[in-house]
C-alpha positions as CSV (number, residue, x, y, z in Angstrom):
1,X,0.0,0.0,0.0
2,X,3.1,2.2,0.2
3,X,1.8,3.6,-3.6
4,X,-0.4,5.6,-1.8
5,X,1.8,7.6,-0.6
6,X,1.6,11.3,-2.1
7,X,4.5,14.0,-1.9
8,X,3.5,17.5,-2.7
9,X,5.8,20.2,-3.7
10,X,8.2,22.2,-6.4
11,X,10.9,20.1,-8.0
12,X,13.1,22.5,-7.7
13,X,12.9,23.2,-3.6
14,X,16.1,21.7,-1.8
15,X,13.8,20.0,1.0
16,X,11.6,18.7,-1.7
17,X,14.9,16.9,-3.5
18,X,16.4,15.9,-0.2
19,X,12.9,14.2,0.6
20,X,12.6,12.5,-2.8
21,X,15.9,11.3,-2.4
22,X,15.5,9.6,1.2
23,X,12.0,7.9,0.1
24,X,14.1,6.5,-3.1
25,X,17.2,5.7,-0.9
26,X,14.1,3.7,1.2
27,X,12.6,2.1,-1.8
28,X,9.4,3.7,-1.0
29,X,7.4,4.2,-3.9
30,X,5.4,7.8,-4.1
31,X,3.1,9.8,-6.2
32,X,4.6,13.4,-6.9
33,X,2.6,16.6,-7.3
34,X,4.0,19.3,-8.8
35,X,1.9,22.7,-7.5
36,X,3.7,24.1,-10.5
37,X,2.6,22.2,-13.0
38,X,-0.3,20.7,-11.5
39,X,-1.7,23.4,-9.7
40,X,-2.9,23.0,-6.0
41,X,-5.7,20.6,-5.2
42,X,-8.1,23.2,-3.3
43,X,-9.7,19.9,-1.1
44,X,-6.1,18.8,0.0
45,X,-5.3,22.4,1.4
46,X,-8.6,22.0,3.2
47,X,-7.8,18.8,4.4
48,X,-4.3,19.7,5.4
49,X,-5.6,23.0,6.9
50,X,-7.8,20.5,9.2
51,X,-4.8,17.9,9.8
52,X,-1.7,20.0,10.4
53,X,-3.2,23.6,10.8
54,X,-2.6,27.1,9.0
55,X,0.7,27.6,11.3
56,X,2.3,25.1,10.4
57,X,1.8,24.8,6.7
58,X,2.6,28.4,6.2
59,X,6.1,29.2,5.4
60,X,7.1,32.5,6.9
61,X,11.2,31.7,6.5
62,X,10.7,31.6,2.8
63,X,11.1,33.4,0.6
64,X,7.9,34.2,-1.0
65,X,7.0,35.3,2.0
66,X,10.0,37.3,2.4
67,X,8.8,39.2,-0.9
68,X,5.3,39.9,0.2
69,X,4.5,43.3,1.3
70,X,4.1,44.1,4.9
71,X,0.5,44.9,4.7
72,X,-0.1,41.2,3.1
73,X,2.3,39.5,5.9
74,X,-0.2,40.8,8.5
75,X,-3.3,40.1,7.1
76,X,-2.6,36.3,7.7
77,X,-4.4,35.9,11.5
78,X,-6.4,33.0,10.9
79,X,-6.6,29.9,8.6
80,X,-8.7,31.6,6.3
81,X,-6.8,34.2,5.5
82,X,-3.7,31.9,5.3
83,X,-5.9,29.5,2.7
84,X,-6.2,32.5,0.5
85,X,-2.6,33.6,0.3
86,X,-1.8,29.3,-0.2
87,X,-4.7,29.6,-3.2
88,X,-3.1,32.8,-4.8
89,X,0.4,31.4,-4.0
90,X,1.2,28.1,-3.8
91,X,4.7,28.6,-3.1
92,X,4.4,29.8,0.7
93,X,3.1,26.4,1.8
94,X,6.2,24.8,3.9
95,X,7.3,21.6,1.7
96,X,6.6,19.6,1.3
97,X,3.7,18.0,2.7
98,X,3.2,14.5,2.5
99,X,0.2,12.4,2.4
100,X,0.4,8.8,4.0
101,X,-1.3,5.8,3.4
102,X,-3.3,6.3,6.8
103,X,-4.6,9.6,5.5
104,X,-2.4,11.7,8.3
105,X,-0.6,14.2,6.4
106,X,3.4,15.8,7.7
107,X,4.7,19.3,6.7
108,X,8.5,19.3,5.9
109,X,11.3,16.9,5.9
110,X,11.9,14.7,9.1
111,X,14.0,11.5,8.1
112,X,13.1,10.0,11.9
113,X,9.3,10.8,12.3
114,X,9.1,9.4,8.3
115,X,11.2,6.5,9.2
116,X,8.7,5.7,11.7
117,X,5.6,6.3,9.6
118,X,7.2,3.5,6.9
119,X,7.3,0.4,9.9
C-alpha cells in the first residue's frame, strides 16, 4: 500500500529533492505533485488546513513570503486568511507535505518521524 503515498511540492525546492531522495534511498514508492505544473488541489489544502493547521503549513522563513508586502504578511491571523494567500500562492506552503497511506498528512522533511511512519 506504500503507492499511496503522495508528496506534494516544487521540483526544484532543496527540502523537496532531499525528501525524494530519502523515500528513493528507502525504496518507498510515491506519487509526486508538482503545485507548478499541476496546480494546487483546493480539497487537499482543506484537508491539510484541518490535519496539520494554518501555522504550520505556512512558510514565513521563505522566501515568498520574504517578498510579500508588509501589509499582506499581516493580514494572515487566521486559517482563512492563510488558505487565501496558499490559493493565490502556492509557493508559501512549507514543503513539502506528504500524504500517508493512513490519510495523516506531515509538513516538511523529518527523516526520523518518516522513518517511523514507513514500519
Amino acid at each position: 500500500m506504500r503507492n499511496s503515498i503522495t508528496l506534494y511540492g516544487i521540483p526544484n525546492c532543496d527540502t523537496v529533492k532531499k525528501a525524494r531522495a530519502w523515500l528513493a534511498e528507502h525504496q518507498v514508492e510515491v506519487q509526486f505533485h508538482d503545485f507548478k505544473k499541476l496546480g494546487l488541489p483546493e480539497a487537499r489544502l482543506d484537508h491539510w488546513l484541518v490535519s496539520a493547521g494554518w501555522e504550520k503549513l505556512l512558510n514565513r522563513q521563505g522566501t515568498t513570503w520574504r517578498k510579500l508586502d508588509p501589509d499582506t504578511q499581516a493580514s494572515v491571523k487566521d486559517a482563512q486568511s492563510a488558505r487565501a494567500l496558499m490559493l493565490a500562492q502556492a509557493s508559501v506552503i512549507k514543503r513539502p507535505v506528504v500524504e500517508w497511506n493512513a490519510g495523516d498528512v506531515s509538513v516538511g522533511f523529518d527523516a526520523a518521524n518518516w522513518l517511523s511512519r514507513l514500519k
